[in-house]
N, C-alpha and C positions, 0 to 999 in steps of 0.2 A: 384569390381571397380565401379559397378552400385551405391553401396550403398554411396560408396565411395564422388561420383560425387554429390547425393543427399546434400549428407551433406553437402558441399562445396556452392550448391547453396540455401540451407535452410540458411547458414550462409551469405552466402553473401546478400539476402534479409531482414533475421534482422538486419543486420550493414547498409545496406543502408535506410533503412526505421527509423532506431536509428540515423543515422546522419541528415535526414530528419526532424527528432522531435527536434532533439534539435536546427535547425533551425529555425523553424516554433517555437520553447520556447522561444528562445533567442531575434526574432523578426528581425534575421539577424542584431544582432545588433555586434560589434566588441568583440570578446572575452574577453579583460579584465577587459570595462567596466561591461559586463552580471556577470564577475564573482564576483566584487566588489558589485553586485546587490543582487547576491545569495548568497553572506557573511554576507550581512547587517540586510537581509530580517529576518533568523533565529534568528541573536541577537535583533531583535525589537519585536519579538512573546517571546523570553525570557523574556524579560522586564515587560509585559502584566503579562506571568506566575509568576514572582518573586511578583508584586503587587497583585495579584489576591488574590496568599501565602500568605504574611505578610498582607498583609490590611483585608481579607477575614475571614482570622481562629484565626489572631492575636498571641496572649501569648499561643493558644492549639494549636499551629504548631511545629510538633514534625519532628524531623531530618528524622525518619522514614518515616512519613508520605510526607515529602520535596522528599527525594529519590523515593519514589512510587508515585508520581503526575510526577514530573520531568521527570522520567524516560518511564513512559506511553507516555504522550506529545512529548516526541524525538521519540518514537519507532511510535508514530501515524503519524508522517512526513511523513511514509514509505506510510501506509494506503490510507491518503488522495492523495497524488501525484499521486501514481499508478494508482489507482481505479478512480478518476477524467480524470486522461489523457489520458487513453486507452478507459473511455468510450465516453469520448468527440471527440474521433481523427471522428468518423463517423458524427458528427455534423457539425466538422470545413471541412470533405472534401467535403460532399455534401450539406452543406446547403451555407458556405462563401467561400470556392472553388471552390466548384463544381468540382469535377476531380473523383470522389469515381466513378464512371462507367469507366473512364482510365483504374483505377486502379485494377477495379475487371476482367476489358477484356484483362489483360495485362498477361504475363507468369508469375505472382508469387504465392505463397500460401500465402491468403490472410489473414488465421490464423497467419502465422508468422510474416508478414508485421505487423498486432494489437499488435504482443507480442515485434518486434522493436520500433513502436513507443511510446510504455512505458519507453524505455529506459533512454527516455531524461528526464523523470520527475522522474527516478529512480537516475537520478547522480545530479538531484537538492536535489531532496532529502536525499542524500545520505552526499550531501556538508553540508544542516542545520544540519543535524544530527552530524557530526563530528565537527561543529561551537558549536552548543548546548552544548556539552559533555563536550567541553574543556574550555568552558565562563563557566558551570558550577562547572568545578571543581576549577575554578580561583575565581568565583564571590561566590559560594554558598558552602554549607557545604554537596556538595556530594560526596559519597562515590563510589569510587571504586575500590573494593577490588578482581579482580576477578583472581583466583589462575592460573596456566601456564596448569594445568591438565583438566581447566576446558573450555578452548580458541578454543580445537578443538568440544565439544558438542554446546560452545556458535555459533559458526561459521557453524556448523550443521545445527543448529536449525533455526540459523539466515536466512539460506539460504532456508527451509524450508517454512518459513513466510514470505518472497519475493516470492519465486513462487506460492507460494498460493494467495496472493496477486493479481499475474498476471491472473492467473486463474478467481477467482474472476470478475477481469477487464475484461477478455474477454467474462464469460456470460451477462454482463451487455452493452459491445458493443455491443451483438450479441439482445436483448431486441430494444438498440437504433434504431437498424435496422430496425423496422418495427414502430415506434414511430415519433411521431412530434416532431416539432422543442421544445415542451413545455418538451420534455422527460428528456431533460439535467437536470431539477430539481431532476430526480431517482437522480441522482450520485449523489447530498450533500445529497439530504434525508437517500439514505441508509447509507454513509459516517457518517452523522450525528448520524443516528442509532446505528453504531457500535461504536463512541464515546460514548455514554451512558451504551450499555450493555457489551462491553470488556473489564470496568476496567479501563480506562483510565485514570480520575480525581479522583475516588474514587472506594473503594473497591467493587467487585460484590456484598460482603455477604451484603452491605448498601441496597441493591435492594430488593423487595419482592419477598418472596420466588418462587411463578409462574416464575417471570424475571429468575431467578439464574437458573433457572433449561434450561432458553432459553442461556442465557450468557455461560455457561459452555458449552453449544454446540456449540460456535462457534472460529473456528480456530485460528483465532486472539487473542481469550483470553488465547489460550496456549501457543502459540506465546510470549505476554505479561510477563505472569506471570513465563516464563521460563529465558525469557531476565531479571530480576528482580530477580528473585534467585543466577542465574550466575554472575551479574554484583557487585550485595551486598556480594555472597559468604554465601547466606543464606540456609538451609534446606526446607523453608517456607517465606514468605510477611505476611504481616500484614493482607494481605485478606483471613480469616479464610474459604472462598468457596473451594479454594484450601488445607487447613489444611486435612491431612491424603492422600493426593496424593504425589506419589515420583515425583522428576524431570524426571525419567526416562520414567514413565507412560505416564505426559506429552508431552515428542519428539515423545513418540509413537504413541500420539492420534494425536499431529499435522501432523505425516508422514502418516497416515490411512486417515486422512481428507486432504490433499493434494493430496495423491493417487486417492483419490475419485474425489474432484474439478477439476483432469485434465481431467480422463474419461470425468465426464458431460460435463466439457468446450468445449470438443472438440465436441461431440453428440448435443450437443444445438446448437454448435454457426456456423455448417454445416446446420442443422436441419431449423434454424430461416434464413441464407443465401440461402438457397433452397423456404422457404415458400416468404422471401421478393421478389428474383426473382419469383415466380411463381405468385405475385399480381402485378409485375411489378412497384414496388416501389423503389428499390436500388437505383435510382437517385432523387428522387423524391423530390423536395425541398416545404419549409411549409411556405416558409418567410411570414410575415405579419405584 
């Protein structure tokens, strides 16, 4: 019954902390306007991408190579929204709210409350993503072939690479925590970072070999290259870093390295809430 009750109120504080964010996204704006907003938003980062393609690489843009850019760039939607909104949520409550001492004195776990207010940049993201997919297969010559056998590994896997994601997001709140108002720049840097070494625009094996050997360490790139085998119905991608690795190997090293990012998440992000209160910073605002 005990446990029972726990659950019930773990859940009831990520849905209300989830319907919070996406207030606070939306800007309390009318629903149908926000949503004709997060329709639009995707197909204009499409447009970017199609010119980037053709104008960039020209007559050596191969179908291949369109499917493995294209399909990085959609699954990176996931990345950047998450990882941006859950570490920013500590900026926007105590630096232009101010409420984040309410919040932390109030009855909820304050780890769950971080892992709701990802939510709302998770169903933005979630909207580009299925705009993307389907402007793609209408506008572009992309492929997707992916068999009915292979729907429940892809949906695995998928979900795999969002909670990693989240995990992720919450050591780097838990970072912001003791950080100035100048911290929010971590969150595109390292964003940025993992645009370059997981494969996103171009293959790992393009990278020097020292890189490759950091790239292949990190969950996102199995993430990646798993969505991309499944979606094409291939054995392998064209990123020969992955050649000689099964799909299978892959969901295993993403579930081992998700297993692990939850531990630490949760050890750090107690760990850096303990240390922040104990300099008496957790309210502390930088403005300037």
């Amino acid at each position: 019954m005990a446990v029972t009750d726990t659950l019930k109120r773990s859940a009831k504080v990520v849905r209300s902390a989830a319907w919070l964010g996406w207030q606070l996204e939306s800007n309390w704006a009318d629903p149908a306007i926000f949503a004709i907003i997060t329709i639009i938003r995707p197909l204009a980062s499409l447009l970017i991408i199609i010119f980037m393609f053709r104008f960039a690489l020209g007559a050596s843009a191969s179908a291949d190579l369109l499917n493995f850019f294209f399909i990085g760039n959609t699954v990176y939607l996931f990345v950047y929204n998450v990882l941006f909104g859950i570490s920013q949520v500590i900026f926007e409550d105590r630096e232009h709210y101010e409420v984040i001492k309410y919040i932390y004195i109030s009855p909820v776990n304050w780890y769950l409350y971080f892992i709701g207010r990802g939510f709302a940049r998770l169903i933005i993201a979630g909207v580009s993503c299925v705009v993307s997919i389907v402007a793609g297969l209408i506008f572009l010559p992309l492929k997707f072939n992916m068999t009915a056998a292979a729907v429940p590994v892809f949906a695995f896997s998928f979900l795999l690479g969002i909670v990693s994601i989240f995990f992720m997001g919450i050591i780097m709140c838990a970072l912001t925590l003791v950080m100035a108002r100048h911290g929010n720049m971590m969150s595109e840097s390292i964003s940025g970072i993992f645009f370059i070494l997981c494969g996103i625009i171009y293959p790992i094996s393009a990278l020097p070999v020292w890189l490759q050997k950091i790239s292949t360490a990190i969950p996102i790139s199995y993430w990646l290259e798993i969505s991309r085998r499944l979606i094409l119905n291939t054995d392998q991608t064209i990123d020969a870093a992955w050649h000689g690795v099964s799909t299978a190997d892959l969901v295993y090293r993403l579930g081992f390295s998700t297993a692990v990012l939850f531990a630490f998440s949760v050890v750090f992000f107690y760990y850096m809430s303990m240390l922040a209160r104990a300099k008496g910073i957790i309210d502390r605002t930088t403005s300037y």
